[in-house]
C-alpha positions as CSV (number, residue, x, y, z in Angstrom):
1,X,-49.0,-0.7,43.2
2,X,-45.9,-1.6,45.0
3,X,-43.4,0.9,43.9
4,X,-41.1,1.0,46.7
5,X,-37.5,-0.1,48.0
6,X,-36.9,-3.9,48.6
7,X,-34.4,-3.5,51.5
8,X,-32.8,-6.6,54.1
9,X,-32.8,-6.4,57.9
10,X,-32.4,-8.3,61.2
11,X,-34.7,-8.0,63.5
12,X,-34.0,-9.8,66.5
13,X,-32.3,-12.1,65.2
14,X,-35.0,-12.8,62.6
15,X,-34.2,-12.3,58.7
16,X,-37.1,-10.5,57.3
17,X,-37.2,-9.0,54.0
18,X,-39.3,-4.9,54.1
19,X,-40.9,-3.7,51.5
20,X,-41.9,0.5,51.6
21,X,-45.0,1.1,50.2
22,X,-45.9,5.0,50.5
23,X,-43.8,5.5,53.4
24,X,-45.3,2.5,55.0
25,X,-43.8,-1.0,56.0
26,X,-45.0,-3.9,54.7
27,X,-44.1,-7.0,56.5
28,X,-43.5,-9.9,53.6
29,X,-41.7,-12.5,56.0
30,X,-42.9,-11.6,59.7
31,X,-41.5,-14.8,61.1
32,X,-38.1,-16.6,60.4
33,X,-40.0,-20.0,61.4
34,X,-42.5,-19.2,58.3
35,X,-39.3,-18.5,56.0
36,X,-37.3,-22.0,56.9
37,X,-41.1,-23.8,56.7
38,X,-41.2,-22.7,53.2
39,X,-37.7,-22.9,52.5
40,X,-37.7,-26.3,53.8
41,X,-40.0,-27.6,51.7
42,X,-38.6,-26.2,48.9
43,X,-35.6,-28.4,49.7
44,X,-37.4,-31.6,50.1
45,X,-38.3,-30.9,46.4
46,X,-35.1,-29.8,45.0
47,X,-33.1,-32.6,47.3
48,X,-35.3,-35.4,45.3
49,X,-32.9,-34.4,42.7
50,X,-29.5,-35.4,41.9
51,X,-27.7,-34.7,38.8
52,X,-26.3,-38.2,37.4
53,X,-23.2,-38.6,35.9
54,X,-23.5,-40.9,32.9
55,X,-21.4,-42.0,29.4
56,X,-22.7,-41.9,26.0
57,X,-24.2,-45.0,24.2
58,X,-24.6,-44.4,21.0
59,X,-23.2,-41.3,18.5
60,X,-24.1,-37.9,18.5
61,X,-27.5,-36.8,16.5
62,X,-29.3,-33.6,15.8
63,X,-32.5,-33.3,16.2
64,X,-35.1,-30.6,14.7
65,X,-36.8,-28.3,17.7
66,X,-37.8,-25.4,17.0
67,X,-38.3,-24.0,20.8
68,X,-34.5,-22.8,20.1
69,X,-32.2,-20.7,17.8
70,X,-29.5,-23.2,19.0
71,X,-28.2,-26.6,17.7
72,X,-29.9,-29.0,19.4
73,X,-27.9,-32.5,19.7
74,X,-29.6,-35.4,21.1
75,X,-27.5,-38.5,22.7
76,X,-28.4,-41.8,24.6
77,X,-26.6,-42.1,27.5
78,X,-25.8,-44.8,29.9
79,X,-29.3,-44.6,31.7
80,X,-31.0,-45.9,28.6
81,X,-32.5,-42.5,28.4
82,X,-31.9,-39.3,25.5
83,X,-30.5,-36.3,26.6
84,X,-30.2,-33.2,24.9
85,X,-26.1,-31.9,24.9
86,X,-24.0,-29.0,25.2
87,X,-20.4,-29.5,25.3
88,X,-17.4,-27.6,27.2
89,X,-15.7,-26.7,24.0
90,X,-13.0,-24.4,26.1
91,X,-11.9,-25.0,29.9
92,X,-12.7,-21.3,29.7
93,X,-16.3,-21.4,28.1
94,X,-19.1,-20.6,31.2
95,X,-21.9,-22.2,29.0
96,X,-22.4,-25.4,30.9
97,X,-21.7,-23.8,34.5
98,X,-24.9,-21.3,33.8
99,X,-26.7,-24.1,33.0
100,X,-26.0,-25.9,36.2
101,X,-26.7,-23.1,37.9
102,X,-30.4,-22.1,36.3
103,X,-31.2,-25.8,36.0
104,X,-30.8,-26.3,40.0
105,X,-31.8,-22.6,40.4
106,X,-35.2,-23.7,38.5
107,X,-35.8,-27.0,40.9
108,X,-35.9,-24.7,43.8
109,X,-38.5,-22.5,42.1
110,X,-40.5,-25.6,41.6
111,X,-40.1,-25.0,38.0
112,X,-40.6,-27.7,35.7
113,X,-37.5,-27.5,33.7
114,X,-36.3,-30.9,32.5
115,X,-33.8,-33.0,35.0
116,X,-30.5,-32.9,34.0
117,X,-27.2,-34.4,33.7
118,X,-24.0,-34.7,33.7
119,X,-22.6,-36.6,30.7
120,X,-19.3,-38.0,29.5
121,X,-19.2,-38.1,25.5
122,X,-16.7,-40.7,24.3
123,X,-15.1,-39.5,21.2
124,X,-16.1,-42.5,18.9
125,X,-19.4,-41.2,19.8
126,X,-18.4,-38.1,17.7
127,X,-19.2,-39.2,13.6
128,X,-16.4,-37.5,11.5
129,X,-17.9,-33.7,10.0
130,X,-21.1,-34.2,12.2
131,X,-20.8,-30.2,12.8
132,X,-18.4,-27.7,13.2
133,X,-19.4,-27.1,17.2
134,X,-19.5,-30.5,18.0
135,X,-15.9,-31.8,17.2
136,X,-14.9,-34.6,18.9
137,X,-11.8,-32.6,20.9
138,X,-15.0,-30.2,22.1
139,X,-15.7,-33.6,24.4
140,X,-12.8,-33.6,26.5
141,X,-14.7,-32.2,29.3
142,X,-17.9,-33.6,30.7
143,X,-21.2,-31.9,28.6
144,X,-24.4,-30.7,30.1
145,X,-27.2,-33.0,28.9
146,X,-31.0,-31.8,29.2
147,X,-33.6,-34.6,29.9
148,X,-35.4,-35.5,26.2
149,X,-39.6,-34.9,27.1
150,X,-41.3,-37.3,24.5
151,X,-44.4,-35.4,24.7
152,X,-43.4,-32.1,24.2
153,X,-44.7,-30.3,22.3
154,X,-43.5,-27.0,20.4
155,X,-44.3,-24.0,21.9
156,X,-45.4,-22.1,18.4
157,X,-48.0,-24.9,17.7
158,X,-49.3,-24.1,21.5
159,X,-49.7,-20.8,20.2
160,X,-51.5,-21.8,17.0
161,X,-54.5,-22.7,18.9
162,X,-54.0,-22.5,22.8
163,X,-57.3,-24.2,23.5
164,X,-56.5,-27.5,22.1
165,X,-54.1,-27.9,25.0
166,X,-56.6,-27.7,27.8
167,X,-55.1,-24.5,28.7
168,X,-58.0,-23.5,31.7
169,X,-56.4,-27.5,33.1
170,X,-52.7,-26.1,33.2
171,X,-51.0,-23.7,35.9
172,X,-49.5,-22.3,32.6
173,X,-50.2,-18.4,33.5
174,X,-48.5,-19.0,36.7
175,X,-45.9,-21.1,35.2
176,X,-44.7,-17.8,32.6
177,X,-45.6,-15.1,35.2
178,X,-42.5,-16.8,37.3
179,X,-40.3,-17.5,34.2
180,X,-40.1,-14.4,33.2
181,X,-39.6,-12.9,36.7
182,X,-36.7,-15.6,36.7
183,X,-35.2,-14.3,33.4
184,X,-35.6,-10.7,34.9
185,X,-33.9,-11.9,38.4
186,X,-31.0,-14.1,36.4
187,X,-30.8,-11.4,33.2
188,X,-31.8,-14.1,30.5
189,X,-31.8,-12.0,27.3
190,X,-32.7,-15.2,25.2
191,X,-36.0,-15.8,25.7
192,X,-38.6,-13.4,24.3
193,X,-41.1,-13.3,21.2
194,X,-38.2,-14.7,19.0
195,X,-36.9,-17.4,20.7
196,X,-39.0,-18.4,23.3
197,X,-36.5,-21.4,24.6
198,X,-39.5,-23.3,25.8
199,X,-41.3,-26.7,25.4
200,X,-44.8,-27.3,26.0
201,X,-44.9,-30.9,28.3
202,X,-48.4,-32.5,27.0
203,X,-48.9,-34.4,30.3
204,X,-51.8,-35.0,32.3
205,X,-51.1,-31.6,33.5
206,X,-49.7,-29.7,30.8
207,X,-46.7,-27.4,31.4
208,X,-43.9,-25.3,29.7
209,X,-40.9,-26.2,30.3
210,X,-38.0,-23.7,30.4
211,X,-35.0,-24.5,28.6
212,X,-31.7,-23.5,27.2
213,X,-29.9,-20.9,30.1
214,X,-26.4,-20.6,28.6
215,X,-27.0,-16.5,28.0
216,X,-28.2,-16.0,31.6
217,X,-26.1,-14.2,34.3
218,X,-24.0,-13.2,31.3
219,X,-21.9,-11.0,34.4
220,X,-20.3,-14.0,34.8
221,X,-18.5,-14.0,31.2
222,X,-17.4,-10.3,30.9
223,X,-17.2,-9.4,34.8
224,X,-19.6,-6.6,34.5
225,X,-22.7,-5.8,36.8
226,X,-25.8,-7.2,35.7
227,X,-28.5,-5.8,33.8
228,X,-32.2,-5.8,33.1
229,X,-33.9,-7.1,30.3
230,X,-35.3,-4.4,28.2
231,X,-38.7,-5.0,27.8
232,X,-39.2,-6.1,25.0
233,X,-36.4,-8.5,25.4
234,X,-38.7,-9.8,28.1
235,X,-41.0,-12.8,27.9
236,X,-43.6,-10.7,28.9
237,X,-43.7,-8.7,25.8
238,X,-44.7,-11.7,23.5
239,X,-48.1,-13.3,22.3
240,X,-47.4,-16.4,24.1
241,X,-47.2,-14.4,27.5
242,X,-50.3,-12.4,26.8
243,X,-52.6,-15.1,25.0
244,X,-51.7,-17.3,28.5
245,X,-51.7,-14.8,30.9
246,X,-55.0,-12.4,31.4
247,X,-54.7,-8.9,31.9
248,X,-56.7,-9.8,35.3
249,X,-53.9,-12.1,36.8
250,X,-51.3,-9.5,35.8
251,X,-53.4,-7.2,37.7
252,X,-53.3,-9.3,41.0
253,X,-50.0,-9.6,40.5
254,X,-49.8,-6.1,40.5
255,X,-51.8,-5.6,43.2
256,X,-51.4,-7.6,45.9
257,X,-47.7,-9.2,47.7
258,X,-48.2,-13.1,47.3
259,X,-46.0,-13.0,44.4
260,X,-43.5,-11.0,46.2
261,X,-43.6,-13.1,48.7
262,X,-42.9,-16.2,46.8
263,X,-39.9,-13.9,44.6
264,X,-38.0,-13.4,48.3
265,X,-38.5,-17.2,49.6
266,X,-37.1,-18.7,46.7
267,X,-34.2,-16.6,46.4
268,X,-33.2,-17.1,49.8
269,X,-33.7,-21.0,50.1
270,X,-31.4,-20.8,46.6
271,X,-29.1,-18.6,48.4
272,X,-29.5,-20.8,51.7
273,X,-28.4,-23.9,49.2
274,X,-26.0,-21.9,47.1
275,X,-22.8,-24.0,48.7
276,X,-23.9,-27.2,47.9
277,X,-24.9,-26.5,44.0
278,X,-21.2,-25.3,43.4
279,X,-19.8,-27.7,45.4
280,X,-21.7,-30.6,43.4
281,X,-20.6,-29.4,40.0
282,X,-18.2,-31.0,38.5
283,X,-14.5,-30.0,38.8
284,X,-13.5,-30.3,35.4
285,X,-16.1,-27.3,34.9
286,X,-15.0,-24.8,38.0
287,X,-12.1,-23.5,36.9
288,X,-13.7,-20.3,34.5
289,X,-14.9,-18.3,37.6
290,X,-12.9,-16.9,40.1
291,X,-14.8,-17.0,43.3
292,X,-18.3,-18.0,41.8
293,X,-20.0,-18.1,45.4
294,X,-19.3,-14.7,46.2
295,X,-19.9,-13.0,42.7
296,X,-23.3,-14.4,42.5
297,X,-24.2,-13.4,46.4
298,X,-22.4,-9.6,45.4
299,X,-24.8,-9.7,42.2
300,X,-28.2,-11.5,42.1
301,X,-28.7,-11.9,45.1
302,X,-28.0,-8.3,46.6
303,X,-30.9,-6.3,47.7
304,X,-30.5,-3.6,45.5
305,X,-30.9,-6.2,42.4
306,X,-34.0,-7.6,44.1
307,X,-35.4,-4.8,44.3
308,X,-34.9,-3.6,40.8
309,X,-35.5,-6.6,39.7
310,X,-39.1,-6.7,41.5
311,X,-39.7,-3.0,40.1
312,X,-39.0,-4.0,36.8
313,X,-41.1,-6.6,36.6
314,X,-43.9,-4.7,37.6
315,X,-43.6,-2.3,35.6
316,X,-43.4,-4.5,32.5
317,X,-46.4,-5.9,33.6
318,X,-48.4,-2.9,34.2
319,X,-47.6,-1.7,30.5
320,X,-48.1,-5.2,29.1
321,X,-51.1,-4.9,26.5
C-alpha cells in the first residue's frame, strides 16, 4: 500500500510529481512530455465545452428528484432546452461560483456531470409565492442552470436492483471510485449514504452523473483551511459505492499507482486551466472571493492537500466493507 508523502519537484526543468513508498521513489510522471500529452487531451475534451449564456422562456417549476435534499427548480431557457436552477440570492452567496468551479473542474476529469449554463431569469418568469428561496428579487443576478437528463434515472431505484441497469455494460465502479476521490480532493460533505446528489444517465452506456456542488470547497465561505471528509461522510461508506464497486477493484486501487497517476494529471491540467475558468465566469458572480485564483492554488491544489487527500482515500478504501 502506498502510505507515503506526495511531494512536488523540478527536475531539470521537468515537473514531476514523487511519491515515497518505504523510503523508496516512485516515479508517477517521469516525463513532462507524457504530462502535457495527457493534459492535452484532457483539454480537447473540456475545450468542446462552453458554458452558454441564455434567458428564461417560460416560468419557474419544481420538479420532484429525489437524487437531492435540495429544491430542485426546473426552467426552459432560450436554447429550447430545461435546465435545472440555482439562483445568486446575495452578491455575497458563493453557491453558484462552487458550482462553476466543480462543474468545469468535473469536464476535466472526464466526468459525466451534466453541461451547464449560465442563465438570465426574467422576473415575470418568477409566479407570485412560488417559494420562499426563489423570489423574484433572488434573480437579479444571473443563476446557475444544470442541463435536465431525460433519461435519468434515480439513483435509489439503481440501487433497488443494480442488475436491471446493465451494470457489468457501465464504467460505473470507475465512475464512483473518482467521484468520491473528487469529493475527498474538493471537501464535498454532501454526498454520502444520505444524499447521494447523483443521477443515474440510462444511455447506451449507462452512467452516474454527479450533481449538486454548492457545499464543496466550503474554505471559500468561512476562509478556513480545508478539511477531509470523515469517512462516513464519504461516498465510499454507502451501499451504492459498495454494491458497484467490488472489494477486488478497491484492492487494485490500493495496490497499484494508475489511479494515482490519473489523481496528479487531472489536478494539474485543472490547475494548468485554472485562469481561464475564473476568467470565463461571469462578472456579476466574482465579487464574493477575494483573490479566488490564489486561494484555491494555496488550498486544493498544494501538495500537502494532495497528499492527504490521496492518503485518505486509501485509507477509506482499505476499511471499506
Amino acid at each position: 500500500m502506498w502510505a507515503g508523502t506526495l511531494v512536488q519537484s523540478r527536475l531539470e526543468e521537468q515537473k514531476c510529481f514523487l511519491l515515497v513508498r518505504n523510503g523508496k521513489i516512485g516515479i508517477c510522471s517521469i516525463v513532462t512530455a507524457l504530462t502535457d500529452i495527457i493534459n492535452g487531451i484532457l483539454w480537447e475534451i473540456y475545450s468542446m465545452f462552453i458554458a452558454k449564456r441564455l434567458k428564461s422562456l417560460e416560468n419557474l417549476r419544481t420538479v420532484d428528484v429525489r437524487g437531492t435534499k435540495t429544491v430542485p427548480v426546473r426552467i426552459r431557457a432560450s436554447d429550447l432546452k430545461n435546465y435545472m436552477v440555482k439562483a445568486q440570492t446575495h452578491p455575497t452567496s458563493k453557491g453558484v461560483i462552487k458550482e462553476w468551479l466543480c462543474g468545469h473542474f468535473l469536464k476535466i476529469w472526464n466526468l459525466p456531470v451534466p453541461d451547464f449554463a449560465v442563465i438570465d431569469v426574467q422576473k415575470h418568469h418568477v409566479p407570485p409565492l412560488f417559494h420562499k428561496d426563489y423570489q423574484p428579487f433572488h434573480f437579479d443576478l444571473p443563476a446557475f442552470g444544470s442541463l435536465m437528463d431525460t433519461n435519468a434515472l434515480d439513483v435509489n431505484d439503481v440501487l433497488d436492483s443494480p442488475e436491471a441497469y446493465q451494470k457489468g455494460l457501465s464504467n460505473s465502479d470507475g465512475e464512483l471510485l473518482l467521484i468520491a476521490l473528487f469529493d475527498l480532493w474538493t471537501s464535498n460533505v454532501d454526498r454520502h449514504e444520505d444524499n447521494y446528489n447523483m443521477i443515474y444517465s440510462g444511455d447506451a452506456i449507462p452512467k452516474f452523473r454527479p450533481i449538486d456542488h454548492e457545499m464543496a470547497l466550503d474554505f471559500l465561505d468561512f476562509g478556513h483551511p480545508p478539511e477531509l471528509q470523515t469517512e462516513n461522510e464519504s461516498l465510499i461508506d454507502s451501499v451504492l459505492f459498495r454494491t458497484y464497486v467490488s472489494a477486488k477493484r478497491r484492492k487494485k486501487v490500493i495496490s497499484d499507482t494508475e489511479h494515482f497517476d490519473q489523481f496528479v494529471d487531472k489536478t494539474t491540467a485543472i490547475r494548468e486551466h485554472l485562469p481561464r475558468i475564473i476568467s470565463t465566469m461571469p462578472a456579476e458572480w466574482q465579487t464574493p472571493i477575494f483573490n479566488l485564483e490564489n486561494r484555491l492554488l494555496e488550498t486544493i491544489f498544494a501538495p500537502d492537500w494532495l497528499d492527504k487527500t490521496w492518503r485518505t482515500y486509501l485509507s477509506y478504501l482499505n476499511t471499506s466493507k
